[in-house]
C-alpha positions in Angstrom: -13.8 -12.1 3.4 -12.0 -11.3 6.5 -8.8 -13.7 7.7 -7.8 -12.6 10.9 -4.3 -14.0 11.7 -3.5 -12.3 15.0 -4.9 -14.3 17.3 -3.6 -17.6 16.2 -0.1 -15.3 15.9 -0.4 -14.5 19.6 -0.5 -18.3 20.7 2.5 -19.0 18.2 4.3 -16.6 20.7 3.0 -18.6 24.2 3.8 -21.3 22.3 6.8 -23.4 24.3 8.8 -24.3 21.2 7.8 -20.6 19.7 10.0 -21.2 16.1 8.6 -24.6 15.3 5.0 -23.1 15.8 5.8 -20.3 13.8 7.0 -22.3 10.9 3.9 -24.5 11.2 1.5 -20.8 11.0 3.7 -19.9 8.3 3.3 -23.4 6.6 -0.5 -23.1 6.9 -1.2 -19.7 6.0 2.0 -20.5 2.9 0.2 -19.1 -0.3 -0.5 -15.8 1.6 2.4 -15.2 3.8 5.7 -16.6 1.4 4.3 -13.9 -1.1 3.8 -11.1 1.4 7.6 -12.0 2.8 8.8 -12.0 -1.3 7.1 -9.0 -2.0 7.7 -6.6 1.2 10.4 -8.4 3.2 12.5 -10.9 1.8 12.3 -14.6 0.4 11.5 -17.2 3.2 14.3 -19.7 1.6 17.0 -17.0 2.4 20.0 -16.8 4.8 19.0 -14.1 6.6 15.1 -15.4 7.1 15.9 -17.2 10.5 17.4 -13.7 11.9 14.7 -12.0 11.0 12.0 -14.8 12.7 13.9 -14.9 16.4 13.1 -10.8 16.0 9.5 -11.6 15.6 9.1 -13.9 18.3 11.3 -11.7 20.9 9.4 -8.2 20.3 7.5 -7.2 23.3 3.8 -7.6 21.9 2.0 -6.3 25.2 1.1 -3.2 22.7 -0.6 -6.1 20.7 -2.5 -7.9 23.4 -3.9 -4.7 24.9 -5.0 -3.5 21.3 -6.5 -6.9 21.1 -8.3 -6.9 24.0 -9.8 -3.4 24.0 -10.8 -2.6 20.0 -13.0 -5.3 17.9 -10.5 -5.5 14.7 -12.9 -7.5 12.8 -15.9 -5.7 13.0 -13.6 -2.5 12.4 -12.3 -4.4 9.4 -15.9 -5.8 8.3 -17.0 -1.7 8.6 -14.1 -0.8 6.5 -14.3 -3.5 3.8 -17.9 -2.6 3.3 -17.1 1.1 2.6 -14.1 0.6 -0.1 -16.4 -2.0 -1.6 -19.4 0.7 -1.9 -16.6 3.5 -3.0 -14.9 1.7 -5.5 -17.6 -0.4 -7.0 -16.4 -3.6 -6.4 -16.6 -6.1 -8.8 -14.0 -8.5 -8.1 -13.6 -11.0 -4.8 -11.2 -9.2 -2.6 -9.9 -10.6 0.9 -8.5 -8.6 4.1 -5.6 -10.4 5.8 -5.6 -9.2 9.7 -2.0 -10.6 10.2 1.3 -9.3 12.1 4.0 -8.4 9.8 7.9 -8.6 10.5 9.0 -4.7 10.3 8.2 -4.4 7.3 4.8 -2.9 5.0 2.4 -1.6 7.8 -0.1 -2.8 5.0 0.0 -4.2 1.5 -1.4 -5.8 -1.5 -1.3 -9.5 -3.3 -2.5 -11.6 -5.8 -2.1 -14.8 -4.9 -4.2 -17.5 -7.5 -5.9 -14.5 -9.2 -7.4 -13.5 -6.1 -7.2 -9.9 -4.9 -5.4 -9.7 -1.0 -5.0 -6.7 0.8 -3.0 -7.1 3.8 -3.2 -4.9 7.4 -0.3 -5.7 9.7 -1.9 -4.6 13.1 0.9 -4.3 15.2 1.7 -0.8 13.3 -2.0 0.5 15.0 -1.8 0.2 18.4 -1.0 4.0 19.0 2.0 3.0 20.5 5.5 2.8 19.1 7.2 -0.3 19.4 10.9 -0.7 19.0 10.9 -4.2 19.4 7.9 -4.7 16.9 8.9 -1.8 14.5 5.7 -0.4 15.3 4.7 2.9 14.0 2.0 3.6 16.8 -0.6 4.8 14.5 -3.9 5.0 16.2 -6.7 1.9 15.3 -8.5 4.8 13.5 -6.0 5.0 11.0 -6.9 1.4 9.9 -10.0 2.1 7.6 -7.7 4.6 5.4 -5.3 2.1 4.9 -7.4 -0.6 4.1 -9.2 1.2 1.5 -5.9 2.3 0.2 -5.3 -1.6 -0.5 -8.4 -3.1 -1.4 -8.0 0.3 -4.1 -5.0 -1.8 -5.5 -6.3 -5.4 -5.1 -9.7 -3.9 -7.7 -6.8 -2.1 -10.3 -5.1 -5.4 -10.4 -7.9 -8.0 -10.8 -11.3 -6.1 -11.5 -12.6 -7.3 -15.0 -13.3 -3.7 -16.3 -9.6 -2.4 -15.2 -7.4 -1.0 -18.3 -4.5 -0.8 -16.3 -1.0 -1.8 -17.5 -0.1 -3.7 -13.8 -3.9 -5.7 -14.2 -1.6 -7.5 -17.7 1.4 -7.9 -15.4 -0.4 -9.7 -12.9 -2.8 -11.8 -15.3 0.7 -12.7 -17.6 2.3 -14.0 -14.1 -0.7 -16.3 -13.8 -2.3 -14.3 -11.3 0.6 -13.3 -8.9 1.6 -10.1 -7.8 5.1 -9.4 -7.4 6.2 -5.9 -6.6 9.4 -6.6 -7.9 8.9 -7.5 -11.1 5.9 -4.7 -11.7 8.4 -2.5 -10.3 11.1 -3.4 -13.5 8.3 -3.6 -15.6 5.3 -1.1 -15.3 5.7 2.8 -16.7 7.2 5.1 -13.4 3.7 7.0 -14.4 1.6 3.9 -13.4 3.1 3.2 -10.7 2.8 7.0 -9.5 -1.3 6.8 -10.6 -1.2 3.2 -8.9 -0.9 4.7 -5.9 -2.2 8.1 -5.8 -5.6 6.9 -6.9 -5.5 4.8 -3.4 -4.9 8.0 -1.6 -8.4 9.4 -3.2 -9.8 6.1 -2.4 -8.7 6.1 1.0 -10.3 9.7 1.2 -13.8 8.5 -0.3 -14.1 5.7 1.8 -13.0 7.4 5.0 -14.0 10.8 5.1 -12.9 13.0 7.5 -8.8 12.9 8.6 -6.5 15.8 7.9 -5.0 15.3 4.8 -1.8 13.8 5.3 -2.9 10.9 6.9 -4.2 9.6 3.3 -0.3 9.8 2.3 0.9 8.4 5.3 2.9 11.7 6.1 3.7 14.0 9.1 1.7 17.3 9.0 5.1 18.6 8.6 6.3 16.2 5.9 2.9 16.9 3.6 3.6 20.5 4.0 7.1 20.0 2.4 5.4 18.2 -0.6 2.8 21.0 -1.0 5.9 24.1 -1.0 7.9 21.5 -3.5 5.0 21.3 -5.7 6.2 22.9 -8.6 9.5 20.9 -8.1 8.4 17.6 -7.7 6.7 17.6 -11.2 9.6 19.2 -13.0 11.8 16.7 -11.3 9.4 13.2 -12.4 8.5 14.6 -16.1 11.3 13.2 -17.4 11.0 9.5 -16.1 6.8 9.1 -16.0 7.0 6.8 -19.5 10.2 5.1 -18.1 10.2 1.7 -16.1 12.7 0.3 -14.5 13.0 -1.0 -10.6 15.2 2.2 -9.1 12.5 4.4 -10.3 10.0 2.5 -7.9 12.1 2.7 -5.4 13.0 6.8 -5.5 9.7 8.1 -5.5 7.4 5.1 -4.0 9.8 3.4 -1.2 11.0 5.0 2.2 14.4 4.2 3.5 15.9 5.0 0.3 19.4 6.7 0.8 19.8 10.6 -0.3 21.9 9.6 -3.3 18.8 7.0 -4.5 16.4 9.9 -4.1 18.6 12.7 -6.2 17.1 14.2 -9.0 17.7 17.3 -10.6 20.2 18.2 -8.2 18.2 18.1 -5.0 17.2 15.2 -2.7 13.8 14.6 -3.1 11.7 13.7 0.0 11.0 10.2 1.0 7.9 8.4 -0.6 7.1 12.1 -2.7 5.6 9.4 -5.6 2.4 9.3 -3.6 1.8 13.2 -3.7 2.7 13.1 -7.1 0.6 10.3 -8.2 -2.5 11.8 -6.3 -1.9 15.3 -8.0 -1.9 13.1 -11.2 -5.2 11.5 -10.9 -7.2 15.1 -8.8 -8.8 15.8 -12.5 -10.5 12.0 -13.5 -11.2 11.3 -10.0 -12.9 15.0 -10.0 -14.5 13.9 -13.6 -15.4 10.6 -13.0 -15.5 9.7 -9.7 -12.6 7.1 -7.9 -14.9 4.1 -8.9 -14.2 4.7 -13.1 -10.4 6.0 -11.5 -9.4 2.7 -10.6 -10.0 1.4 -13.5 -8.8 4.0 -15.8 -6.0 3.4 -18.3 -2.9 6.0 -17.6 -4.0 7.7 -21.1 -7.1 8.2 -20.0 -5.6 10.3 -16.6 -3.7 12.2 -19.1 -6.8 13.5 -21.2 -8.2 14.7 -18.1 -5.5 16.7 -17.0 -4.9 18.3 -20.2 -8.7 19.7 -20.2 -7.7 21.0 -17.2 -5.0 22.1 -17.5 -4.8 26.0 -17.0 -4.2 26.7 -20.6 -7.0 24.9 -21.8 -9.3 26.5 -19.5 -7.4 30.0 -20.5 -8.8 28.8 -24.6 -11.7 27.8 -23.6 
C-alpha cells in the first residue's frame, strides 16, 4: 500500500497557525511518525523536539512543490513497489510511506504493529540541494533504488520464511523496530549482511545506475571503498560476531566523528559497513538469488563464501 504524506504536509505549511497543524499531522499519522522520529531523529517527548519542528516548518519547500507538481510520486512509487515485490518474493504485507522527513534518514525502515514500513522522505529527491530542508538533491530517479533498498529490510524483518537474527528482535519487541536497540543487540556481521543484501536488492530491482548509487556514495567515495578493499575486511574481522551500539554506528552511520570511525589505526570512511556487507552477501546472492538472500541466516552467508573462497576453488 502506498501512504503518501506530502501533500497533506504541504498544507500543514499554508496552514495559518503552521505548529498546531503540524502536531495534529503528527497526531494522526502517531504510530508511523513517533517511531520514525525515535528511530532516525529523536524522541517527540524531548527538549529539543520543538527546535527541531520551527526548522521544519521555516525550510523553503519551493524545491518540494515544484517536484510535486512536475513528477507523479505515486505511480513512481506504485512502479517501484511492484518491482521489489517481484525481486524479493514478497510474502509479507509491506507499506511505502511518501512522507517529508526533518534532516534526518533520506529513507528508512519500521515495524510498527508487526507490519513491515518502509519510509521515502521526498524532499531528499528533488535534484536540488536544500539547506533549509537538508536536502541532498538526489534526482527522482534515484527513488526506486532506495525504495527497494527498504522494502529489502521491511521482508528480513517480518517475512515468515526469514532466519535472520533482527526478524527475533523485532518479533520479541512485539513487532517494533527500533534501530537502537537492534543496534546493542544484533551481531556487527548482521547488521553489515542487513544492509548489504539491500544494496543487491536495490540492484535487482532497478537495473541500470552506476554502481555507487546502490551505496549511496560519490563516484569518488565508492572508488575509495574499492582501493581499501583489502583493508576494510582486515579492519571488521575482528568485531563481525560482536554487538554492541558503537559498532552500528562506525561502519553503518554517517556523521560519525574520525575518532568513532578508527580502527586499526586508520580512519575508516563514512558508512564503509555497506560496502562491506555487500561484499559479504556477492557469493549467496550469486548462489541463490536476492529472494533466498533476504531471508538467509548469517551462517548460511558464511558457507557460501567459504566455497568461494579462492582456496577452496584452488582444492577444488
Amino acid at each position: 500500500m502506498i501512504i503518501n504524506l506530502v501533500p497533506e504536509f504541504l498544507s500543514v505549511c499554508a496552514a495559518r497557525a503552521r505548529d498546531v497543524a503540524y502536531r495534529e499531522y503528527l497526531q494522526r499519522h502517531q504510530a508511523v511518525l513517533s517511531a520514525y522520529w525515535h528511530n532516525y531523529v529523536l524522541d517527540l517527548d524531548s527538549p529539543h523536539a520543538d527546535e527541531v519542528i520551527r526548522g521544519v516548518l521555516a525550510a523553503d519547500r519551493r524545491d518540494l512543490e515544484r517536484l510535486v507538481a512536475s513528477v507523479d510520486l505515486e505511480r513512481l512509487a506504485a512502479d517501484a513497489l511492484d518491482r521489489a515485490a517481484a525481486a524479493l518474493e514478497l510474502d509479507t504485507d509491506v507499506d511505502l510511506y511518501l512522507t517529508v522527513g526533518v534532516g534526518a534518514a533520506n529513507a528508512a525502515e519500521l515495524v510498527v504493529g508487526g507490519r513491515g514500513i518502509a519510509v521515502i522522505c521526498v524532499e531528499h529527491f528533488t535534484g536540488q540541494t536544500n539547506p533549509d530542508s537538508f536536502g541532498l538533491g538526489l534526482a527522482p530517479e534515484l527513488m526506486p533504488l532506495w525504495i527497494a533498498h527498504e522494502v529489502c529490510h521491511a521482508v528480513r524483518y517480518t517475512s515468515p520464511t526469514s532466519r535472520s537474527p533482527l526478524r527475533g528482535l523485532v518479533a520479541e519487541a512485539g513487532g517494533a523496530y527500533d534501530y537502537w536497540e537492534t543496534g546493542s543487540r544484533a551481531s556487527l556481521r548482521e547488521l553489515l549482511l542487513n544492509e548489504g543484501i539491500a544494496v543487491h536488492a536495490a540492484r535487482a530491482a532497478a537495473p541500470g545506475h552506476p554502481d555507487e548509487d546502490y551505496f549511496g556514495f560519490s563516484r569518488r567515495q565508492f572508488r575509495r571503498m574499492r582501493e581499501l578493499d583489502a583493508f576494510l575486511f582486515r579492519a571488521v574481522e575482528g568485531d563481525l560476531d560482536r554487538a554492541g551500539l558503537g559498532l552500528r554506528l562506525r561502519y553503518l552511520s554517517g556523521g560519525m566523528s574520525p575518532a568513532a570511525r578508527l580502527a586499526r589505526g586508520r580512519v575508516l570512511p563514512e558508512r564503509s559497513g555497506y560496502y562491506i556487507g555487500a561484499r559479504m552477501a556477492e557469493a549467496l546472492v550469486a548462489e541463490r538469488g536476492v529472494a533466498a538472500a533476504v531471508r538467509a541466516a548469517p551462517e548460511e552467508f558464511q558457507a557460501a563464501e567459504a566455497r568461494h573462497s579462492p582456496e577452496q576453488a584452488a582444492s577444488a
